[in-house]
C-alpha positions in Angstrom: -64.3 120.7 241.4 -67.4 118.2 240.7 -70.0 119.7 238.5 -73.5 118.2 239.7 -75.2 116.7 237.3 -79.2 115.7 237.5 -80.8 112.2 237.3 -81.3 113.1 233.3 -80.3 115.5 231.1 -79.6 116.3 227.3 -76.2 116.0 225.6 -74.6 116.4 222.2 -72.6 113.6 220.1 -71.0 115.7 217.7 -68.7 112.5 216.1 -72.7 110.9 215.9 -74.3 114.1 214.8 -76.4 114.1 217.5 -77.8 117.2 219.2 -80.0 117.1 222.6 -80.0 113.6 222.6 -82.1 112.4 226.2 -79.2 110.5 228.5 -80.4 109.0 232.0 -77.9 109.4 234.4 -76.7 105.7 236.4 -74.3 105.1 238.9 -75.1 101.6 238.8 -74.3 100.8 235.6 -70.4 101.2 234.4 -70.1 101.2 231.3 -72.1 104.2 228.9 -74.5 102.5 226.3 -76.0 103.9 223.4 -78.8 102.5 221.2 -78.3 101.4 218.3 -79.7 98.5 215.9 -78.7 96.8 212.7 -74.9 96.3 214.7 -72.7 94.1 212.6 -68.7 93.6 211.5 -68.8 93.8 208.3 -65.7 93.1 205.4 -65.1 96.2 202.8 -62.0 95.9 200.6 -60.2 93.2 203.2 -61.0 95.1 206.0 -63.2 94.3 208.6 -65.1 97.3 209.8 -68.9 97.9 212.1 -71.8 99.4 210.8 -74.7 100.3 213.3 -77.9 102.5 213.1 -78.1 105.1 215.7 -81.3 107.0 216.2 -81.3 110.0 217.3 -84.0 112.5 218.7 -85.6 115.8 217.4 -88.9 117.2 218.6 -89.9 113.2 220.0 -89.4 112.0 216.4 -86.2 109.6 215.7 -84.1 109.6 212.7 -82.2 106.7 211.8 -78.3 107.5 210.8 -76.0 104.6 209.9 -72.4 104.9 210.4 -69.3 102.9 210.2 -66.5 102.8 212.7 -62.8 101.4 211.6 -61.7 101.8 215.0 -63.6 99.9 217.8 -63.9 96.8 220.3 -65.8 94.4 222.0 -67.1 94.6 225.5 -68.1 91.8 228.5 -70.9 94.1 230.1 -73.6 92.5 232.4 -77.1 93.9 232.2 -79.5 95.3 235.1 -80.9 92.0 235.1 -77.6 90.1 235.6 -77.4 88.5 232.1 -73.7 88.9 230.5 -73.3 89.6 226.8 -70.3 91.0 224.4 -71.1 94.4 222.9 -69.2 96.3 220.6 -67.8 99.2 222.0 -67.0 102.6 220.2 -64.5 106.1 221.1 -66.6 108.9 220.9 -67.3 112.7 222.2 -70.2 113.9 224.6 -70.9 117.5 225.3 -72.4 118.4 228.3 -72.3 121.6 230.3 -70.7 123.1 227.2 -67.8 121.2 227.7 -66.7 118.4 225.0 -65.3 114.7 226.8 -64.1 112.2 225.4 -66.6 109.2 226.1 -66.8 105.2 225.2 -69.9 104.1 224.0 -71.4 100.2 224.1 -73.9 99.7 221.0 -76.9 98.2 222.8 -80.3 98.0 221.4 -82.6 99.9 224.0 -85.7 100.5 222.2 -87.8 99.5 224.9 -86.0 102.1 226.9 -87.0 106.0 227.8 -83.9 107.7 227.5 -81.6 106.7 224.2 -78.2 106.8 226.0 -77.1 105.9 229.4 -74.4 107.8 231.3 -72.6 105.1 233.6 -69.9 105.7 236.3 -66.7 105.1 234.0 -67.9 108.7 232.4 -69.1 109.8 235.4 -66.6 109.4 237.8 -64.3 112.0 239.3 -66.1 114.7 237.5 -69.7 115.0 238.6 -71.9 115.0 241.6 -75.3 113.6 241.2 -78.4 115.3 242.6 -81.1 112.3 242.0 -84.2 115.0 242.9 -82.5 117.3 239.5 -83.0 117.3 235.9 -81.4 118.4 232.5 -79.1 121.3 234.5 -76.6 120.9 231.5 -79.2 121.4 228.5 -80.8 124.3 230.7 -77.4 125.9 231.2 -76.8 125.4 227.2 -80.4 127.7 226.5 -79.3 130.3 229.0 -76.1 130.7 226.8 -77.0 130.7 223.6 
């Protein structure tokens, strides 16, 4: 069964660190998107690794956190606008509706952006419904239990 999921919401990155983290739900896009900034490949000891920035959220105020991933890839994704451009791609986990998935997530730099992290159909599909007049039914559902 489907679990219906609102047009936003707040979700937890635990592999990131991240807790109630603002995530706009969209259908349009496929690919999920995270932002990040200072993205590179970088060499350590012969091997090549990335190192990004992600912010994250806590009472409207952003933290920077840097991190570096052994394991990811690169990504063709074509923007809103119709402009195509490699990303690098990373294997993470989302929580939402107190349930951890597994989740890939394109570094993209979306500071101009409301919500942080975008929730496209490749997450989406085949497990939630969305109801575009809803909001944050997974971060309320997360208060009622705690």
């Amino acid at each position: 069964m489907k679990i219906t999921i609102g047009r936003s919401d707040k979700a937890d990155f635990p592999e990131l660190f991240l807790e109630n983290i603002d995530v706009k739900i969209d259908s349009g896009a496929y690919t999920s998107s995270i932002h990040c900034t200072n993205i590179k490949e970088v060499v350590i000891n012969g091997e090549t690794l990335l190192q990004f920035t992600v912010l994250d959220a806590e009472h409207s105020l952003y933290r920077p956190k840097k991190f570096t991933y052994k394991d990811y890839t690169s990504k063709e994704v074509k923007s809103s606008n119709g402009v195509s451009e490699t990303r690098f791609m990373i294997y993470s986990k989302i929580v939402i509706f107190n349930t951890t998935y597994p989740i890939y997530l394109t570094l993209s730099e979306r500071k101009n952006m409301k919500y942080p992290v975008l929730l496209g159909r490749k997450f989406l599909n085949n497990k939630f419904v969305i109801d575009t007049v809803k909001k944050e039914l997974s971060y309320k559902l997360k208060n009622i239990n705690r």
